[in-house]
C-alpha positions in Angstrom: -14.6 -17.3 31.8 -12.6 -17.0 34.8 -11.7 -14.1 37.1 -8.3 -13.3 38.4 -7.9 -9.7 39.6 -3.7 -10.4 40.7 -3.8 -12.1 37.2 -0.9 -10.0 34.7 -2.1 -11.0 32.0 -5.2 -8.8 32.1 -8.9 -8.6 33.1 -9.8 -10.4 30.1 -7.6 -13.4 31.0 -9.6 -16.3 30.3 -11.6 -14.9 27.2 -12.0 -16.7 24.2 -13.1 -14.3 21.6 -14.1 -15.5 17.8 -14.0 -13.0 16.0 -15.2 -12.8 12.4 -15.9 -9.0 11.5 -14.1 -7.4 9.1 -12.5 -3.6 8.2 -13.8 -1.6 11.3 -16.9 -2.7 13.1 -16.3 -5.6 14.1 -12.5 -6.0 14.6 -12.3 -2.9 16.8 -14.3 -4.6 19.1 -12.1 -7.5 19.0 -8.6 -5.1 19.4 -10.7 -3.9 23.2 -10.9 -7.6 23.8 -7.4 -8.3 23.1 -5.5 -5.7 24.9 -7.2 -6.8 27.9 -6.2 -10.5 27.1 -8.7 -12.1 25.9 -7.9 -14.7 23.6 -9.0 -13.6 20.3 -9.3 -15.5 17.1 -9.6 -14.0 14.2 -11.6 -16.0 11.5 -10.2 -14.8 7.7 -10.9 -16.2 4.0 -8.2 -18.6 3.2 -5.7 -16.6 0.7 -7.4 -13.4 1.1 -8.0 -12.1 4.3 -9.8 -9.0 5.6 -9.5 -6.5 3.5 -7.8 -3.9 6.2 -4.7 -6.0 5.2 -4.5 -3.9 2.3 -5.7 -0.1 3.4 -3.5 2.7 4.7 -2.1 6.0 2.7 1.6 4.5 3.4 2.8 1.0 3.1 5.9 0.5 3.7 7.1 -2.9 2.2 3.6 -3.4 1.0 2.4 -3.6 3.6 -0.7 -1.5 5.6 -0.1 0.3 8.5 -3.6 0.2 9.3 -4.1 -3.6 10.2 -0.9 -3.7 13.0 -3.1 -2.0 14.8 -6.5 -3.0 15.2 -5.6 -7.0 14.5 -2.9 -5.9 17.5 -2.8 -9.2 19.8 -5.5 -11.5 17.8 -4.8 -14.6 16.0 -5.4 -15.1 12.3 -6.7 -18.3 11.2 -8.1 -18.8 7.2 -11.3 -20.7 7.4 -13.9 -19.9 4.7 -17.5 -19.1 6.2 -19.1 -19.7 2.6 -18.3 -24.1 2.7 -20.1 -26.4 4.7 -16.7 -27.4 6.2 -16.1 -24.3 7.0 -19.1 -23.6 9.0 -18.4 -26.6 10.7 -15.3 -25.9 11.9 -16.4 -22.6 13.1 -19.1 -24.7 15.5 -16.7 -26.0 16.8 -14.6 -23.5 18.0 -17.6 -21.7 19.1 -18.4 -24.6 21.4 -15.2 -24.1 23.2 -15.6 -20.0 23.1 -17.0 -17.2 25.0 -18.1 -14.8 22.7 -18.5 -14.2 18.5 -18.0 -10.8 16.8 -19.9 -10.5 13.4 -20.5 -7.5 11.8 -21.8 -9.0 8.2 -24.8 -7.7 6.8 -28.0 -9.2 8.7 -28.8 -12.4 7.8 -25.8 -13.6 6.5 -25.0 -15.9 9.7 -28.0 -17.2 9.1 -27.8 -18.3 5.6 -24.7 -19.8 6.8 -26.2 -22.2 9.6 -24.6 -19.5 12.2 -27.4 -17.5 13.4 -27.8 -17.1 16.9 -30.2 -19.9 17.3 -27.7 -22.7 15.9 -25.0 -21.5 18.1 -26.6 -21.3 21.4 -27.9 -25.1 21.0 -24.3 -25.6 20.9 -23.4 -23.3 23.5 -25.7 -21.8 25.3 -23.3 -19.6 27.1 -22.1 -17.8 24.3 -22.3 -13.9 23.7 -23.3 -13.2 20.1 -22.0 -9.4 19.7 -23.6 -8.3 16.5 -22.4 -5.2 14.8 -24.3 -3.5 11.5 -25.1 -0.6 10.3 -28.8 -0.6 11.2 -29.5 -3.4 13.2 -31.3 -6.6 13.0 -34.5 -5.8 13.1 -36.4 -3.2 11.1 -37.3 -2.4 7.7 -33.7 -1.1 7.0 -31.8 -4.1 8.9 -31.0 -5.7 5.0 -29.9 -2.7 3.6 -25.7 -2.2 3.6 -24.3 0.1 5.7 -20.9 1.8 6.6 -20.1 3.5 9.2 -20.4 6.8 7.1 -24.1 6.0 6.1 -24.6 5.1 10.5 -22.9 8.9 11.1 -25.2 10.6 8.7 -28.5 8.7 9.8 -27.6 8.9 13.4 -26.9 13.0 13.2 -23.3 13.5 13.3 -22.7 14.5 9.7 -25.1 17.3 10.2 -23.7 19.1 12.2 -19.7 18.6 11.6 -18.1 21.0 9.3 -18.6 24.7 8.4 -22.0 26.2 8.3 -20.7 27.4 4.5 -20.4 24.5 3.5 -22.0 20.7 2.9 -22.2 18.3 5.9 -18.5 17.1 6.4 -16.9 13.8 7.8 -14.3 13.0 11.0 -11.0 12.3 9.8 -11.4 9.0 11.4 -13.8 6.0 11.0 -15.9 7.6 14.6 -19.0 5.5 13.2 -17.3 2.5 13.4 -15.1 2.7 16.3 -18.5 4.1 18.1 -20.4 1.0 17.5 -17.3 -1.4 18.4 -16.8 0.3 21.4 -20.5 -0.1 22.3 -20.5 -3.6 21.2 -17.7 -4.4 23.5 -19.6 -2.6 26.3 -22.6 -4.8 25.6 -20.2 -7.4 25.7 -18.9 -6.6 29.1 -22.8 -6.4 30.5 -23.5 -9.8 28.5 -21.1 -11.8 30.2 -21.8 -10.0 33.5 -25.3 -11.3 33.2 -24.3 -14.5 32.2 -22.3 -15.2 35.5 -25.9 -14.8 37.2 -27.9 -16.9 34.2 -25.6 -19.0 33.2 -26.9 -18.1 29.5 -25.2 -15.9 27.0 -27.6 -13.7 24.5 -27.1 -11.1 21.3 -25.8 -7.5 21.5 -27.2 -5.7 18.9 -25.1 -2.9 18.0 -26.3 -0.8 15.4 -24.2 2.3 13.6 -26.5 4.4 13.5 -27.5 4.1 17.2 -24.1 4.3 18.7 -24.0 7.5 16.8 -27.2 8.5 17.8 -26.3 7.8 21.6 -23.5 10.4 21.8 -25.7 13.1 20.1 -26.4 14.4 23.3 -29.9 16.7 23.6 -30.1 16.8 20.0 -33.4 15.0 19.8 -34.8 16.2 22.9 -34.6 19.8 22.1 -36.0 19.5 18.7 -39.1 17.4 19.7 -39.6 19.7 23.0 -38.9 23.5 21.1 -38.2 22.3 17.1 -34.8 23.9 17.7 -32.6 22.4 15.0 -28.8 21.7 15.4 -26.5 22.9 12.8 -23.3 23.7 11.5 -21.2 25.8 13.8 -17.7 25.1 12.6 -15.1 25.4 15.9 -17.7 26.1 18.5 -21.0 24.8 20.1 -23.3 27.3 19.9 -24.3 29.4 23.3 -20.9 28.0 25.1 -18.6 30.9 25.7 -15.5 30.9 25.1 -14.7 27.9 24.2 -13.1 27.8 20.6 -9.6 27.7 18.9 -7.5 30.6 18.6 -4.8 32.1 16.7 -1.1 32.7 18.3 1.5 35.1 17.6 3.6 32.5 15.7 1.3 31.0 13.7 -0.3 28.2 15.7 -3.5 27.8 17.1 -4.9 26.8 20.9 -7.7 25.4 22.1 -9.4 27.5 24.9 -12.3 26.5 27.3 -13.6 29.0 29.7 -17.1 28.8 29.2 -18.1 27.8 33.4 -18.1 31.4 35.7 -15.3 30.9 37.6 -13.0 30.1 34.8 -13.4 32.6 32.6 -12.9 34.7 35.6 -9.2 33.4 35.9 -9.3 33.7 31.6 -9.9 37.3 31.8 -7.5 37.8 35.1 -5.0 36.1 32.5 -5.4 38.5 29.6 -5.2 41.5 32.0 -8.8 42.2 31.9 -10.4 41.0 35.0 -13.7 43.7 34.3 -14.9 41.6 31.9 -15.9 38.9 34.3 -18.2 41.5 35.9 -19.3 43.2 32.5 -23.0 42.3 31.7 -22.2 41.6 28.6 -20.3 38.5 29.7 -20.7 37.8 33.2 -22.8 34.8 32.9 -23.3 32.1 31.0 -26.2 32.9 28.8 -24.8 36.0 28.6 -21.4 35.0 27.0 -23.1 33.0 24.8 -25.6 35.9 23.1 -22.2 37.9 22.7 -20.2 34.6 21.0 -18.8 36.5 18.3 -17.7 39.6 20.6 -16.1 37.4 23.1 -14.1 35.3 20.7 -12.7 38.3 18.9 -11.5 39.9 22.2 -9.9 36.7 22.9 -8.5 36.1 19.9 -6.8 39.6 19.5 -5.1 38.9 23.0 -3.8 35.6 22.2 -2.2 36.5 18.9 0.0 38.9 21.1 2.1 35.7 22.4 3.4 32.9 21.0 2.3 29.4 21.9 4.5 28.7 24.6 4.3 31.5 26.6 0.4 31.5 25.7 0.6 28.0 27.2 2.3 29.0 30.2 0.2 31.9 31.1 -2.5 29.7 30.9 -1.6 26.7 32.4 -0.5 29.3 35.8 -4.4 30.7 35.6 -6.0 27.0 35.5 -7.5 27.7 32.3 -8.0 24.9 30.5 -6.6 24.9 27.0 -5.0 22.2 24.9 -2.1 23.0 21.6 -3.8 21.0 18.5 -1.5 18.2 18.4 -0.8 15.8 15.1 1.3 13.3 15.0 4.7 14.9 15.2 3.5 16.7 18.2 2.1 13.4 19.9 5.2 11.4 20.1 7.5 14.6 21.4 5.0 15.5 24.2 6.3 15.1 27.9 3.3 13.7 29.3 2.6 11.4 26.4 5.8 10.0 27.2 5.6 10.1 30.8 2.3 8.2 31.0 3.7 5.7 27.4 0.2 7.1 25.8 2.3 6.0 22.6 3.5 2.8 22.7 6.3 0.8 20.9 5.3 -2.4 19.6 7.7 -4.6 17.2 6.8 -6.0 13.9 8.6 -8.8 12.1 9.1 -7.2 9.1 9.1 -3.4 9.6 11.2 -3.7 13.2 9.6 -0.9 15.7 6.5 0.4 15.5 4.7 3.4 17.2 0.7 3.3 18.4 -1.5 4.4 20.8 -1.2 2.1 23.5 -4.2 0.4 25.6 -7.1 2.7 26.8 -8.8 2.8 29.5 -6.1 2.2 32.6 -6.7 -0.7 35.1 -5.0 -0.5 38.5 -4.7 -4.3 39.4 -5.1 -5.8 35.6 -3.9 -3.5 33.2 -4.4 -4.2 29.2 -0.9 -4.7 27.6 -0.2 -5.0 23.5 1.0 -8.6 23.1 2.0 -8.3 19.5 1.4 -6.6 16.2 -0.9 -7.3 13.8 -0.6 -11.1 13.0 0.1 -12.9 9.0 -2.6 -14.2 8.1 -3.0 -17.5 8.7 -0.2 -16.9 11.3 -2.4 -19.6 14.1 -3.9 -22.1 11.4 -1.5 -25.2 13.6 -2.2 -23.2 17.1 -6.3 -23.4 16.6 -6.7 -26.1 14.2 -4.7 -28.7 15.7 -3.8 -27.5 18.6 -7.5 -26.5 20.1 -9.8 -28.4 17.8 -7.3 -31.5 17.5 -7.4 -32.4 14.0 -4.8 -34.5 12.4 -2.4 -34.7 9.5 -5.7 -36.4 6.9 -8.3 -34.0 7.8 -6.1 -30.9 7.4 -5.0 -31.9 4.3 -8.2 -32.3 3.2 -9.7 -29.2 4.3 -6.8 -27.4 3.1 -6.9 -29.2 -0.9 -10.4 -28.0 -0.7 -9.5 -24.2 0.3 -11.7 -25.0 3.1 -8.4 -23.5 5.3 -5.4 -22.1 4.5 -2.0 -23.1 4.2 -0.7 -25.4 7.6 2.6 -25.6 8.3 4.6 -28.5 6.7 4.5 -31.0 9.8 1.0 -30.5 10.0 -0.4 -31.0 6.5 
């Protein structure tokens, strides 16, 4: 790996990045990668490919909506893990790589001649980023697990929902997208480490830790008082105000005003400065015994106005508050398009696309979305002949044995 900070093509620049996850755990590790420019290749069964290629509630043409996005800027290439020939060829790409996403069940690199072990006495620099639902070690590393099973194990299922009812989900894949994003943040310290060592070694990212790690004092108050978290619906429990609440035309906004000094400039706001000095809600602990009160006092006022002027009123107080966007709102919002938080990437078949674009923001080497998506087995000529040289005979051969997929016609 090498450093350029004036480089444009990102911080990653340099990076080559095998990556041979599938759905979420893996692969949104390797989308991080690749908006920042690393070089990611993206290792799929020949014919089939991961099975993201097929999800989404919408597919236009046939085609998901799901995988443009997190395969954004990655190549595909078909070689088949499960043949001898196959595992050999992935040897030798990881002899001329960086760093290897896997997020199979533990053990199965392994049974495949790939385990950590193997790889290193080929490379010794490489960064093995492991993803899974429980680890690999333990008495549960064998067992399968989705990021669902990592979010109720690690405490997030718990407590998401209404107290009325059973434990309730995230509209999104957090478990996942948790552990990827810790993965690539084990990555990052990895290959930080290895500048010093000159030796890669395994991250270990586990679902149910990542989960776990953004449960904030959940442990620590149960083991130190047995409080229990639970169920609370739109609010954390003792933190005043802070909930969503109804406007005059039907809508709802999010208000936070739980610190002293803004829910002083709240209740100036609503015409009620008093309050701020009424015992009953003039500090913090205070506000939060009267939870209920407060949020009904609130919520009476601000279904007086309608959103905009709600918004307005606020916004002049500095009170922080926030409309609950979907997507409609999203891609009409000024400062969504002032900053391009929504980004416009082209596809091949289904022309422009809309996404979020690259998160975080770098001053000196920004991350940029080079492309959609890719076929699959869009890069078989770029990384079979191209990077690990192999001519016309062999590639024929590999590809009569489905060992690879499908080359292009000059190349088989």
């Amino acid at each position: 790996m090498h450093q350029d900070n004036s480089n444009p093509e990102g911080a990653l620049h340099g990076l080559r990045v095998i990556e041979m996850g599938q759905l979420i755990a893996g692969p949104f590790c390797g989308q991080l990668m690749a908006d920042f420019g690393a070089e990611v290749i993206k290792l799929e069964p020949p014919g089939q490919g991961d099975p993201m290629r097929d999800w989404g509630h919408e597919k236009p043409q046939g085609l998901s909506l799901w995988w443009p996005v997190i395969a954004r800027g990655k190549k595909s290439v078909e070689i088949d893990a499960r043949q001898p020939e196959g595992q050999a060829l992935i040897r030798d790409l990881v002899a001329a790589s960086d760093v290897l996403i896997e997020n199979f069940r533990p053990g199965t690199m392994e049974k495949w001649g790939l385990g950590y072990d193997a790889l290193a006495a080929i490379n010794p620099r490489l960064v093995m980023i492991r993803v899974s639902g429980y680890g690999q070690t333990g008495p549960y590393a064998h067992k399968a697990g989705f990021g669902a099973i990592g979010e109720a194990m690690g405490g997030l299922r718990h407590v998401v929902g209404d107290p009325s009812t059973p434990p309730s989900r995230m509209g999104v894949s957090i478990g996942d997208t948790l552990a990827a994003t810790f993965a690539c943040l084990g990555g990052m310290m990895a290959l930080h480490a290895r500048e010093r060592t000159g030796r890669g070694q395994v991250v270990d990212s586990a679902i149910y830790e990542a989960v776990l790690a953004v449960m904030e004092s959940l442990v620590t108050e149960y083991a130190y008082t047995g409080y229990v978290r639970e169920r609370t619906g739109a609010i954390l429990p003792n933190i005043a105000p802070s909930n969503v609440y109804p406007t005059q035309d039907g809508t709802y906004v999010l208000i936070a005003a739980n610190q002293d000094t803004v829910f002083r400039r709240l209740v100036a706001a609503m015409g009620r400065p008093e309050l701020a000095e009424d015992p009953r809600f003039s500090t913090h602990d205070a506000r939060g015994e009267r939870q209920a009160e407060l949020d009904a006092l609130i919520a009476e006022w601000t279904s007086t106005r309608d959103r905009a002027a709600l918004g307005a009123l606020l916004d002049a107080a500095g009170v922080p508050r926030g409309d609950i966007y979907r997507g409609p709102e999203m891609l009409e919002d000024a400062h969504f398009k002032a900053r391009e938080t929504i980004a416009r990437v082209m596809h091949p078949k289904l022309g422009e696309l809309r996404m979020q674009s690259v998160a975080p923001r770098l001053s000196a080497t920004p991350g940029r979305i080079r492309h959609a998506g890719p076929d699959l087995g869009e890069h078989n000529d770029d990384v079979l002949r191209g990077l690990l040289g192999l001519d016309a005979a062999r590639l024929a051969q590999l590809q009569a044995a489905r060992v690879i997929g499908r080359m292009q016609p000059h190349a088989a």
